[in-house]
C-alpha positions in Angstrom: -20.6 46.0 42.6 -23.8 43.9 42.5 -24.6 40.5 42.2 -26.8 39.1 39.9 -29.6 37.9 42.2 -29.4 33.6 42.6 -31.7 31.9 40.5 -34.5 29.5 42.4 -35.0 27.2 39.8 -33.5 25.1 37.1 -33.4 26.9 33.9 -32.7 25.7 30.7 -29.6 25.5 28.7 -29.2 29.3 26.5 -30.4 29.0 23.0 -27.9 28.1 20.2 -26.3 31.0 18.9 -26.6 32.7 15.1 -25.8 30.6 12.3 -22.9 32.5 11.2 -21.3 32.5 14.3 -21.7 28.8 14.7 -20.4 27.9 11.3 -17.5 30.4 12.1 -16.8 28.8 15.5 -17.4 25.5 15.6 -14.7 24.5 13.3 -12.4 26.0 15.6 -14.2 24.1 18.4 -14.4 20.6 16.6 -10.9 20.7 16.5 -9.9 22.1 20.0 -12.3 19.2 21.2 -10.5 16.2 19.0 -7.0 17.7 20.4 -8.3 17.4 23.8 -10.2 14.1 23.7 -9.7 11.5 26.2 -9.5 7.7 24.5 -13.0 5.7 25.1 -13.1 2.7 25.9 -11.6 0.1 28.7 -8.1 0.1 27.4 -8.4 4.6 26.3 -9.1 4.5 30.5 -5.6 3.8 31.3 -4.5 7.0 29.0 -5.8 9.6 30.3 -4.4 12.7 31.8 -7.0 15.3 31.7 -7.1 17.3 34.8 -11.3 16.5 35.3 -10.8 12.9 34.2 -8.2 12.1 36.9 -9.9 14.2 39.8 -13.0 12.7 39.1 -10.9 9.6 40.0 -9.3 10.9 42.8 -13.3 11.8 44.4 -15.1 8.8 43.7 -12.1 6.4 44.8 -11.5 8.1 48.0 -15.4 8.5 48.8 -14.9 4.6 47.9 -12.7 4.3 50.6 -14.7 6.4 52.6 -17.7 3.6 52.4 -15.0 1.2 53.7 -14.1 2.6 56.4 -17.5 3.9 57.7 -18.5 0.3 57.4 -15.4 -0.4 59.7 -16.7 2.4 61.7 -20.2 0.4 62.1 -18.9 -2.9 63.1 -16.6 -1.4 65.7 -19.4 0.7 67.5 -21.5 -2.6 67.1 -19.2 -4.2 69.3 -18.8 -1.7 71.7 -22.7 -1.5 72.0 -23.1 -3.0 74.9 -20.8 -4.6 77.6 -18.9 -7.7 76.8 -19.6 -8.2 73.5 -18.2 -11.1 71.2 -19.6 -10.0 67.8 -15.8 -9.9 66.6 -12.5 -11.0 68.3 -9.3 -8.7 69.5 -7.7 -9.0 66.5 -10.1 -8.4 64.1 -11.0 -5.2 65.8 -7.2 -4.1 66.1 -7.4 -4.7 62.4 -10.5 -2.9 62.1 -9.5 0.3 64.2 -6.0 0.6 62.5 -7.8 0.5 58.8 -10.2 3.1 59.6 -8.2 5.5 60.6 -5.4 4.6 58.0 -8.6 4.6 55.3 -10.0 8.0 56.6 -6.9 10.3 57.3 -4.6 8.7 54.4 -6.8 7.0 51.8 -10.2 9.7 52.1 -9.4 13.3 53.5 -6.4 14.2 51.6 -6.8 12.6 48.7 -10.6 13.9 48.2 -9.3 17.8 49.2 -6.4 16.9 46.1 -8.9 15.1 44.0 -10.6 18.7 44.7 -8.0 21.2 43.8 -6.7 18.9 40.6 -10.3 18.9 38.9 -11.3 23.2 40.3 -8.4 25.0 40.1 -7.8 25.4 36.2 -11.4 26.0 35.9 -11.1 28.4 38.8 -7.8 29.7 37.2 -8.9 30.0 33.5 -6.4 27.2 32.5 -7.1 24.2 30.0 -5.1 22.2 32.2 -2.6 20.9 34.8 1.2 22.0 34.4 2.3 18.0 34.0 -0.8 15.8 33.1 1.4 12.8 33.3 2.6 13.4 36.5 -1.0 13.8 37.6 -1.9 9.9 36.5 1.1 8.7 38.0 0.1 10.1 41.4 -3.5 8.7 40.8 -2.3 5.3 39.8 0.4 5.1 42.7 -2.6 6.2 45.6 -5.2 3.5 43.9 -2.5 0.4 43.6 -1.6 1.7 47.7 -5.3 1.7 48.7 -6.2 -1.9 46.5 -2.9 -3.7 48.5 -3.9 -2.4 51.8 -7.5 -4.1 51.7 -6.4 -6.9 49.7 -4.5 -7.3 53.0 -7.6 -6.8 55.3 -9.3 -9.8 53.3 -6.2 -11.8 53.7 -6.6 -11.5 57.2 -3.1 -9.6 57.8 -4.2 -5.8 57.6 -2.1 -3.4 59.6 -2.9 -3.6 63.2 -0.9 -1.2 65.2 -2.9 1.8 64.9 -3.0 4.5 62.0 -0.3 6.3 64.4 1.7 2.5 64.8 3.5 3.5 67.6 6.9 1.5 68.4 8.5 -0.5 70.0 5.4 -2.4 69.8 5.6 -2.3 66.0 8.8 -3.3 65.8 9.6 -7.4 64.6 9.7 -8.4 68.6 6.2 -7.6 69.4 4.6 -8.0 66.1 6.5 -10.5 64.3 3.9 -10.9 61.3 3.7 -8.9 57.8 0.5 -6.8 59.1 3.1 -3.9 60.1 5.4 -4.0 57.1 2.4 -3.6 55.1 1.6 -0.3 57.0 4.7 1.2 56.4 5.1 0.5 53.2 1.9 1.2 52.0 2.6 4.7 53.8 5.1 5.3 52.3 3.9 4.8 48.9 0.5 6.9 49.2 3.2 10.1 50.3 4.5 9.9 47.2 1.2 10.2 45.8 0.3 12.9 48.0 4.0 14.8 47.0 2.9 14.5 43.3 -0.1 16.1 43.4 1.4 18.5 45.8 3.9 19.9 42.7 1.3 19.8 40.5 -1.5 21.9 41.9 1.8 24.6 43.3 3.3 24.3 39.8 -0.3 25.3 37.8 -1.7 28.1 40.1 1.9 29.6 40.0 2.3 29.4 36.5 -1.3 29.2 34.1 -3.3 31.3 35.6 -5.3 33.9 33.3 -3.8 36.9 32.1 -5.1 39.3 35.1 -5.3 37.1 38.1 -2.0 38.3 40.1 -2.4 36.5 43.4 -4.0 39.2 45.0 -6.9 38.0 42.9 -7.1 34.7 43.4 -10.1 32.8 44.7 -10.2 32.0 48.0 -10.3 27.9 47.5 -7.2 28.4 45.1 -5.4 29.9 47.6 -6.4 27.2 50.6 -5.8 24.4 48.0 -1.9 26.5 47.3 -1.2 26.5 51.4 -2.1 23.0 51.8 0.2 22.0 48.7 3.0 23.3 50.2 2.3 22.1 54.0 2.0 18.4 52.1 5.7 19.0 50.5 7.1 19.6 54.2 4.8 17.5 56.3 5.0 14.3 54.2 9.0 13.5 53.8 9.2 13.8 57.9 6.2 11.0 57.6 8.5 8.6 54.6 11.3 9.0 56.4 10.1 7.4 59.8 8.4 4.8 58.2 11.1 3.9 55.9 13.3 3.7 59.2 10.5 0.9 61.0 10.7 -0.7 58.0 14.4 -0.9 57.6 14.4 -1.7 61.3 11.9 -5.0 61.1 13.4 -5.8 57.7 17.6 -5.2 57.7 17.7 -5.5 61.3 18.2 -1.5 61.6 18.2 -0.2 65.3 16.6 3.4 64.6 13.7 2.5 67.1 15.6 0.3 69.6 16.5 1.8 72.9 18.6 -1.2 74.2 20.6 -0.6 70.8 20.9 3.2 71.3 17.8 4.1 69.5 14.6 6.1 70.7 11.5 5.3 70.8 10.3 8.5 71.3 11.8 9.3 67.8 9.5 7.5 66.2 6.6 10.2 67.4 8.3 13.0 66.7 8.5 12.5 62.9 4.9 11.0 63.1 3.3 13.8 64.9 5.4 16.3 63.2 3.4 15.0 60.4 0.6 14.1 62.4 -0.8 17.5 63.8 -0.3 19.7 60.5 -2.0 16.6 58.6 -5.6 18.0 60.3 -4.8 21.6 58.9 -4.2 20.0 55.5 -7.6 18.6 55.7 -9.2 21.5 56.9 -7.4 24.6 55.1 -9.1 23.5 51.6 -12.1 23.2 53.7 -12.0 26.8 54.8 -11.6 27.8 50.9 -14.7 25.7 50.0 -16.4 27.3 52.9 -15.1 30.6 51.6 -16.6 30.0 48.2 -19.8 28.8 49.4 -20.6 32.1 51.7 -19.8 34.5 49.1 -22.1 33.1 46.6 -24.8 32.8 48.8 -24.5 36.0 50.5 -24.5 37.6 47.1 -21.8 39.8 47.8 -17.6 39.7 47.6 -17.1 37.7 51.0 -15.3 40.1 54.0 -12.2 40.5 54.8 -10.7 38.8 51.7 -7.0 39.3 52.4 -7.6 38.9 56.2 -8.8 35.2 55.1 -5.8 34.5 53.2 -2.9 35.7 55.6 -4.7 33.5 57.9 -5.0 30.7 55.8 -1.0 31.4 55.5 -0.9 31.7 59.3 -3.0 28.4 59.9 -0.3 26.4 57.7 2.8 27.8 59.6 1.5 27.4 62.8 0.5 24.0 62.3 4.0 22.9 61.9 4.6 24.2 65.8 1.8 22.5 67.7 3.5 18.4 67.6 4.1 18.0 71.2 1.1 18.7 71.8 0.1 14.7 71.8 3.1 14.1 73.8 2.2 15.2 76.6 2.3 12.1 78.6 5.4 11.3 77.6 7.5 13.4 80.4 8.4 15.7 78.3 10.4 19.1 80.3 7.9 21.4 81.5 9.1 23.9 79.4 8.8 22.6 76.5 5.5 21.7 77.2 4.4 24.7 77.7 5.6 26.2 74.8 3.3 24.0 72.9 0.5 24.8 74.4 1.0 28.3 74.0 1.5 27.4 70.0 -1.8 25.0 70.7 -3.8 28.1 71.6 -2.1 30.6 69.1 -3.5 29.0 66.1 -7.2 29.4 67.3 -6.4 33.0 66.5 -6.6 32.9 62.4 -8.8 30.2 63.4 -11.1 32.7 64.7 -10.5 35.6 62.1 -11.6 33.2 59.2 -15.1 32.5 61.3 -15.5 36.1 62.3 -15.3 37.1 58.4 -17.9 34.6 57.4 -20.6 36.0 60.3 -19.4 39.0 58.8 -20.4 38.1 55.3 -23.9 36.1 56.4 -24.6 39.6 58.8 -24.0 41.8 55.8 -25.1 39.8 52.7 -28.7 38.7 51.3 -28.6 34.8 52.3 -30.1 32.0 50.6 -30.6 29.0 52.8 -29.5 26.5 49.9 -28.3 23.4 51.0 -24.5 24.3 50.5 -25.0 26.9 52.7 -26.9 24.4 55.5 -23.6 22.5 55.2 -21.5 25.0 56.1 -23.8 26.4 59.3 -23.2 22.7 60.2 -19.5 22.8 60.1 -19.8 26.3 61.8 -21.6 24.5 64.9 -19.5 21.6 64.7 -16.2 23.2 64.0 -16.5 25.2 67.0 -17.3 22.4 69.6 -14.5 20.8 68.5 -12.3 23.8 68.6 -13.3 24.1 72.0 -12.7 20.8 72.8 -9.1 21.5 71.2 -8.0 24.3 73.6 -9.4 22.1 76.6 -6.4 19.4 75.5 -3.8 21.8 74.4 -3.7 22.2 78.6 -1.2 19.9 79.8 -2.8 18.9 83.4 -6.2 18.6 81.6 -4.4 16.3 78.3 -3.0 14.4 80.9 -5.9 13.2 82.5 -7.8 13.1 79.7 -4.9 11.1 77.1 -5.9 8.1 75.4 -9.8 8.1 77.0 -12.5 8.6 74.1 -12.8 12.3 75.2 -9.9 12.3 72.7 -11.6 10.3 70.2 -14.8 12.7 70.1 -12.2 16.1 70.3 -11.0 14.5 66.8 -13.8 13.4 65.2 -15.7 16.8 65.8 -12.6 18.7 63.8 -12.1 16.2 61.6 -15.8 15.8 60.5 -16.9 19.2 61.8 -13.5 21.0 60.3 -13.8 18.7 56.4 -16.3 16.4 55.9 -19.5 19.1 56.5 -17.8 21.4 54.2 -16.9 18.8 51.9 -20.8 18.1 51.3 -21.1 21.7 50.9 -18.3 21.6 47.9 -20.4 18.7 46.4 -23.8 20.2 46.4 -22.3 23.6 45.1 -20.2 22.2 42.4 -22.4 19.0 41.1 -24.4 21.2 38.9 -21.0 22.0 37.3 -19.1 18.5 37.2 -22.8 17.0 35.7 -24.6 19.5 34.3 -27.3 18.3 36.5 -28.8 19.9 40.0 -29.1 17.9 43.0 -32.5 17.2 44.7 -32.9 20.1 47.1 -35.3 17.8 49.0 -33.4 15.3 49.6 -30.0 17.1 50.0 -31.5 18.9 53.2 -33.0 15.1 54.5 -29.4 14.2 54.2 -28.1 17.1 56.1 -30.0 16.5 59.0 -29.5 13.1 59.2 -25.7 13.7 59.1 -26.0 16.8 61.9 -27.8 14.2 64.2 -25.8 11.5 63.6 -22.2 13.5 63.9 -23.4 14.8 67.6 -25.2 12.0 68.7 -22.1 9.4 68.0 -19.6 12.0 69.4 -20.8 14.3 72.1 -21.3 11.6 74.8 -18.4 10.4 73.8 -17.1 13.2 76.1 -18.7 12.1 78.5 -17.2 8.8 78.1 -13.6 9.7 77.7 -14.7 12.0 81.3 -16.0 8.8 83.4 -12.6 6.6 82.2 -13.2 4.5 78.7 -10.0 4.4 77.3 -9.3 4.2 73.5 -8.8 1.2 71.2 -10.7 -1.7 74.1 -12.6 -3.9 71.6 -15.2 -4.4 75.2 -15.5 -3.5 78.6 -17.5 -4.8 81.6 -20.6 -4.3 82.8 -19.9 -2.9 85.6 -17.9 0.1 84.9 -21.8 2.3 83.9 -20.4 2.8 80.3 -22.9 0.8 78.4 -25.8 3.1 77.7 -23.8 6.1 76.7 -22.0 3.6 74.0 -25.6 2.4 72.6 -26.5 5.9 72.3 -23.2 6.5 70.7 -23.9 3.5 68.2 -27.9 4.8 67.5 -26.2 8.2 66.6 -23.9 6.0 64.3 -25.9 4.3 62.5 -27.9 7.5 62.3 -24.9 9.0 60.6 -24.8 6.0 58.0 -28.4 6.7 57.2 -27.4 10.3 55.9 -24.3 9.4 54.1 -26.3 7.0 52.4 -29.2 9.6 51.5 -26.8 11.5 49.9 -24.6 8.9 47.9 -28.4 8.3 46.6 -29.2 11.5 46.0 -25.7 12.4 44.1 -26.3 8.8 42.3 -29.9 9.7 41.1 -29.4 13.3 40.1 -26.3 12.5 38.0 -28.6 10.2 36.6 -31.6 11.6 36.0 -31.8 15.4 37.9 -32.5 18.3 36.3 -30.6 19.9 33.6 -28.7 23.2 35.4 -27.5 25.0 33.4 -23.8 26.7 33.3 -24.3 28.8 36.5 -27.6 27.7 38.6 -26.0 29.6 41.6 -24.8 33.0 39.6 -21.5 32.7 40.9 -18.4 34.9 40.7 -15.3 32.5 39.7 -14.3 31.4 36.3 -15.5 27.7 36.3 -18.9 29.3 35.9 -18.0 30.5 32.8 -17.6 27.2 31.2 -20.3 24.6 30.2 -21.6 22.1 32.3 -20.0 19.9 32.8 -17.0 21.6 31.0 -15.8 20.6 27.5 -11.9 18.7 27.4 -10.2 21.8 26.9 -12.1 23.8 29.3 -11.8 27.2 28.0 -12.1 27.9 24.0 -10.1 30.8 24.6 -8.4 32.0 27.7 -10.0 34.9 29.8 -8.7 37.8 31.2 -9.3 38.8 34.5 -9.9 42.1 36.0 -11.2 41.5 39.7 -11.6 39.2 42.4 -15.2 38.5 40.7 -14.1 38.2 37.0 -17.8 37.1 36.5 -19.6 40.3 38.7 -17.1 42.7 37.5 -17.4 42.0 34.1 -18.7 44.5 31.6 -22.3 43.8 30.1 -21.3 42.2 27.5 -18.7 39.6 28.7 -15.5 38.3 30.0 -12.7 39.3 27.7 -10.5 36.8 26.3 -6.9 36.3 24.7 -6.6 34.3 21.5 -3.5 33.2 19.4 -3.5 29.7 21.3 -3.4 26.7 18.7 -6.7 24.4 18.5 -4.4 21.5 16.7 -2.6 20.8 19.7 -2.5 20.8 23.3 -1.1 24.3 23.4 -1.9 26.3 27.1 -0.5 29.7 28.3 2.8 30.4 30.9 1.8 33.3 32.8 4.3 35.1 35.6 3.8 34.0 39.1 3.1 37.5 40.7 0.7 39.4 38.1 -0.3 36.5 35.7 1.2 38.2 32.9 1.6 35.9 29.6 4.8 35.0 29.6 5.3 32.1 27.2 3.2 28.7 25.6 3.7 25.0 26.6 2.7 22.3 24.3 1.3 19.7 26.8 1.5 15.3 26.0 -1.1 13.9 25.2 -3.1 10.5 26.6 -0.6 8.2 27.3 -0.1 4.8 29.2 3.2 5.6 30.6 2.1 6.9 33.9 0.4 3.6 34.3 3.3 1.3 33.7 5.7 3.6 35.4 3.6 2.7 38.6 3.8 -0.7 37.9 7.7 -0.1 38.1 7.7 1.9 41.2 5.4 -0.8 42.7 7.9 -4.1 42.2 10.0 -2.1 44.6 7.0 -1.0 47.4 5.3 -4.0 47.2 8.1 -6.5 47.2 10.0 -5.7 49.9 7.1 -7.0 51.6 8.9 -10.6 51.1 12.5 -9.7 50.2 14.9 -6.4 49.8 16.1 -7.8 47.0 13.0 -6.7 45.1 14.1 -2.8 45.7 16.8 -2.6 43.0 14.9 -4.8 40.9 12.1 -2.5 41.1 15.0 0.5 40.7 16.1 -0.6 37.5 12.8 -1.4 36.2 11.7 2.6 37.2 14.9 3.8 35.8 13.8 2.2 32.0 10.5 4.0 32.7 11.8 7.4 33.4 14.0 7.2 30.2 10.3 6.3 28.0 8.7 9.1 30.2 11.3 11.7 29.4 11.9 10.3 25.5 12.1 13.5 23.3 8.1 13.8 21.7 8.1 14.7 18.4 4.6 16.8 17.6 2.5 15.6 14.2 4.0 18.5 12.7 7.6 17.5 12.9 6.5 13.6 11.5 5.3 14.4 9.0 7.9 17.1 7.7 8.7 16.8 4.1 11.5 18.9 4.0 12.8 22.8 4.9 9.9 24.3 3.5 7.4 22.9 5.8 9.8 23.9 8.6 9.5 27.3 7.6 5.8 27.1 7.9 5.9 25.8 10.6 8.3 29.0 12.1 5.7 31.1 10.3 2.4 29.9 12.1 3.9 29.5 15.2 5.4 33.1 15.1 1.9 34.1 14.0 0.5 32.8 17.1 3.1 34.3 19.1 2.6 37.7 17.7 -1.5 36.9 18.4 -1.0 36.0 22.4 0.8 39.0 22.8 -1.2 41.2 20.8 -4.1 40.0 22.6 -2.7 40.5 25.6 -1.1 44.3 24.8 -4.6 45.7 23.1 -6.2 43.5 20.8 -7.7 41.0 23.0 -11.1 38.8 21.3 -13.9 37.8 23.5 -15.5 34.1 22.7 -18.0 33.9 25.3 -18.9 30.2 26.9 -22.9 29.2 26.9 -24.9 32.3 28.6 -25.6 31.4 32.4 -29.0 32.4 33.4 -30.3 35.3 35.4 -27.0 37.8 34.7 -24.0 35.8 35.4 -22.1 36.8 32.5 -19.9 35.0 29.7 -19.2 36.1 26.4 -19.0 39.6 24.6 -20.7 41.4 21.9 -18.4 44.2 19.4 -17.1 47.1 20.8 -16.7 45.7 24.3 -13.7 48.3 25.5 -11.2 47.0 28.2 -10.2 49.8 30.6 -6.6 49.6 31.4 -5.5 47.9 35.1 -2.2 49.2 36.5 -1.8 45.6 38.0 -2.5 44.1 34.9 -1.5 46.1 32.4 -4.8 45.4 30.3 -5.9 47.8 27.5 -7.7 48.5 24.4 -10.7 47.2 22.6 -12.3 44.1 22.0 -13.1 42.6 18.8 -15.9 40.6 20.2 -17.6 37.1 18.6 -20.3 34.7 19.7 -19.1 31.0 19.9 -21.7 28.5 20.7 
């Protein structure tokens, strides 16, 4: 198998196709793109459920968040410039410190790596969209309302302030008697839920819509990191709800979960955070290895090594994580024993850790690479990554941890995973996929200024911070004398800050100005192999005029000269998608999906009476309760289709019957022999959509594909 070699230019969109086929077509098309329409306007906004639409949200809002809390970032290394600063007071920097790392590990990295998977994986998978479109607004609505009441909180001057980990007892009502920590735990609590939704709905649509063809052994590899880390959110989240519904019942009812002098544990409250806690990092970074994944093999120009060795240890990666905990509770006299079990699991998990890096130099060592700026990103996460890794297995050692707990060597070891293990890999995601979510290429320029700025800045905040953490500064002290030698180090740590800014700034302008104005790019710049390449850019509503069959791990290397087969018999007059089995992808049955709606909205606004009041009263819960209760009964109100409202009788039943047995009989057909190919716009330079007559499908024992395709051109 060969790759079409990656085109160094912009080229411009393919030319439109014969009349006839147009005329034929785009019919068919007008209508699929009316079914599918999103409502315009300021009030149509609150409607939507599209799968792009709502993780376009999910990005910008948490890269939103993401602003904030660099900004935080920037004011707190202002302070700790120089010794004996006053530039802000205790408080304000506890408040500052908690929401930055509340903003970056709840409000940014997960929900961008969802906001990710949500808008990719039916393109990826060859689905028009997610299994329950609903559900996805609701999750969006419930993480936005959590993030807006958490800073409204930080301008009210009573923002959480007992860390992002808000360790008791000094969270409990004794030690912090204001509403700053109720407002952590409940806003906690309520961007889980968010994180639980969108959990079920990225496991529920890569189970069940994939294209005909794509058994999971054919999966991409980003589908399958984005399916891991779905299902670590499902059991590392409720441990997470459950402890911080406890503080909150404890500070609120007068509940003694927490209180040792009433027969309650402190150290209970870290086990259920750090439970969460530690497989929360891998959640981050296991997308990140996908995009990584992705990324490498299309500009290597060649299927990336060691495919199923990548995803057993992506599998591996997300079990493991759940057994590493105790590995911040070190200082907490724990029994030898058990600490040494932990750091045995601490150093096991470098191990697919390692196979996943090994396959990549594989890939780069065997492949043709093009030094695009995706691929820059992801040498700089390879650099960084590893440091940090390093770094890691240092602290998994518990005579080492213990001397080293709570100093800012711990702070850099976390920021150069965190940033090293997702952010640099997120920026490779960004550049890769922009051409695709705007039709438009980013600057190349300007994406490589960025880069650099970013590698400077991300070693010169953190690496001395080793050094810090090594001569004594110990975490969260909004100053520190003179006298203790510590001052230069932190100004250079502050320059490389700032420096930092400076790139993330470059590249919000450069992502700002080439949405705007860039060049066009075309439906596959890069000549990649996945099915979102086969779409327009940026994709139509319904993604995919007709669903493709897949053949290979490459669907668009593999295919034959003249296209990507499809299967047709799916109704353009309504929001009809494909069921496919969970092991082989084989159709199995169609699902009319709802349309826009505001329910999701108001059944938020239901669910929030209860989050948001408890703030000032318990009494607001079963308010909120029965006010969520009349929402779930509109949500799950039988829909009647067009069809049914506007029956006039027993005859236009049995039409009905009749056309949707016809389509029945045509999704099966298509699927047992008689499949149609309707290609997308031509990418340039060889990556391949679309069909021409006589295209003949060889059969697949994993498939079960065969027979010939009656091939058409659709514009």
């Amino acid at each position: 198998m060969t790759a079409p070699p990656m085109t160094t230019s912009v080229v411009p969109l393919p030319p439109a196709p014969p009349v006839s086929a147009a005329l034929v077509d785009a019919a068919e098309r007008q209508q699929l793109a009316e079914t599918w329409a999103s409502p315009g306007g300021f009030l149509g906004w609150f409607t939507h459920v599209n799968h792009r639409n709502i993780g376009r949200r999910y990005i910008i809002t948490a890269f939103a968040f993401f602003v904030l809390a660099g900004l935080e970032a920037l004011v707190m290394r202002t302070q700790l410039a120089g010794p004996d600063r006053t530039l802000i007071d205790p408080e304000t920097y506890r408040q500052l410190f908690t929401m930055h790392g509340v903003t970056m590990l709840f409000f940014f990295a997960v929900p961008v790596m969802e906001g990710a998977g949500i808008y990719l994986v039916p393109l990826m998978i060859g689905a028009r969209d997610m299994a329950f479109p609903r559900l996805n607004a609701f999750g969006y609505y419930v993480y936005l309302f959590a993030g807006v009441v958490l800073y409204g909180g930080l301008l009210l001057g009573i923002a959480p302030d007992g860390g992002w980990f808000n360790y008791v007892p000094l969270t409990l009502r004794e030690y912090s008697p204001g509403i700053n920590i109720d407002l952590w735990a409940t806003m906690v609590t309520f961007i889980e839920l968010a994180a639980l939704v969108a959990a079920v709905e990225l496991i529920a649509t890569i189970f069940k819509m994939r294209a005909p063809g794509m058994s999971l052994n054919r999966m991409p590899l980003f589908v399958w990191s984005v399916l891991v880390m779905a299902f670590m959110i499902l059991f590392a989240m409720p441990p997470l709800m459950v402890a911080s519904i406890e503080l909150a019942i404890d500070r609120t009812v007068g509940g003694q979960f927490f209180n040792a002098a009433a027969g309650g544990d402190a150290l209970l409250w870290q086990h259920l955070f750090w439970f969460f806690g530690h497989p929360e990092v891998y959640i981050i970074l296991v997308p990140a290895l996908g995009m990584v994944s992705q990324v490498v093999e299309t500009f290597t120009r060649r299927p990336v090594f060691g495919y199923t060795a990548l995803v057993l240890s992506l599998v591996a990666i997300g079990f493991a994580s759940f057994g590493l905990w105790v590995h911040h509770m070190f200082a907490t006299g724990l029994p030898e024993l058990g600490a040494s079990f932990f750091t045995a699991s601490s150093a096991l998990i470098a191990i697919p850790s390692g196979v996943q890096l090994f396959c990549w130099i594989a890939s780069l060592w065997e492949g043709r690479p093009e030094l695009r700026s995706p691929l820059l990103f992801v040498l700089g996460f390879l650099i960084t990554f590893v440091l940090g890794g390093i770094t890691g297995v240092m602290v998994a050692s518990v005579p080492f941890d213990i001397q080293a707990h709570d100093t800012y060597f711990v702070v850099a070891h976390l920021h150069y995973v965190l940033i090293g293990g997702s952010v640099f890999p997120l920026l490779a995601a960004a550049h890769y996929w922009f051409p695709k979510a705007t039709g438009r290429a980013m600057d190349e320029g300007t994406a490589r200024l960025s880069f650099w700025l970013i590698f400077a800045g991300v070693h010169g905040t953190f690496f001395v911070q080793h050094a810090l953490g090594l001569m004594g500064m110990p975490r969260r002290v909004h100053s520190y004398p003179a006298e203790m030698g510590w001052g230069t180090l932190n100004l250079v740590s502050t320059v490389g800050a700032f420096v930092l800014g400076t790139g993330f700034a470059v590249f919000g302008w450069n992502a700002w100005r080439s949405a705007r104005r860039g060049a066009a790019a075309g439906a596959d710049p890069w000549g990649a192999s996945t099915l979102e390449w086969a779409t327009a850019s940026p994709p139509e509503n319904f993604n995919f005029a007709h669903v493709p069959v897949v053949a290979s791990r490459q669907p668009l290397w593999d295919a034959p000269p003249d296209g990507v087969p499809v299967v047709v018999g799916l109704r353009s007059d309504r929001r009809e998608v494909l069921i496919t089995r969970t092991l082989d992808a084989a159709p199995d049955c169609k699902l009319v999906l709802p349309g826009p709606t505001a329910v999701p909205l108001f059944t938020t606004l239901a669910v929030s009476v209860s989050f948001f009041g408890v703030l000032f009263s318990p009494w607001w819960v079963p308010v909120g309760g029965v006010l969520t209760y009349a929402m779930l009964v509109v949500w799950n109100w039988p829909r009647q289709t067009h069809e049914t409202e506007d029956s006039d009788g027993p005859d236009h039943h049995a039409a009905r019957r009749e056309r949707e047995a016809g389509a029945d009989d045509r999704v099966a057909a298509g699927w047992a022999g008689e499949q149609h190919t309707a290609p997308e716009p031509e990418p340039p330079d060889g990556a391949r959509v679309g069909a021409a007559a006589g295209a003949h499908l060889q059969a697949d024992a994993g498939t079960g594909v065969s027979g010939s395709a009656d091939a058409r051109r659709v514009p």
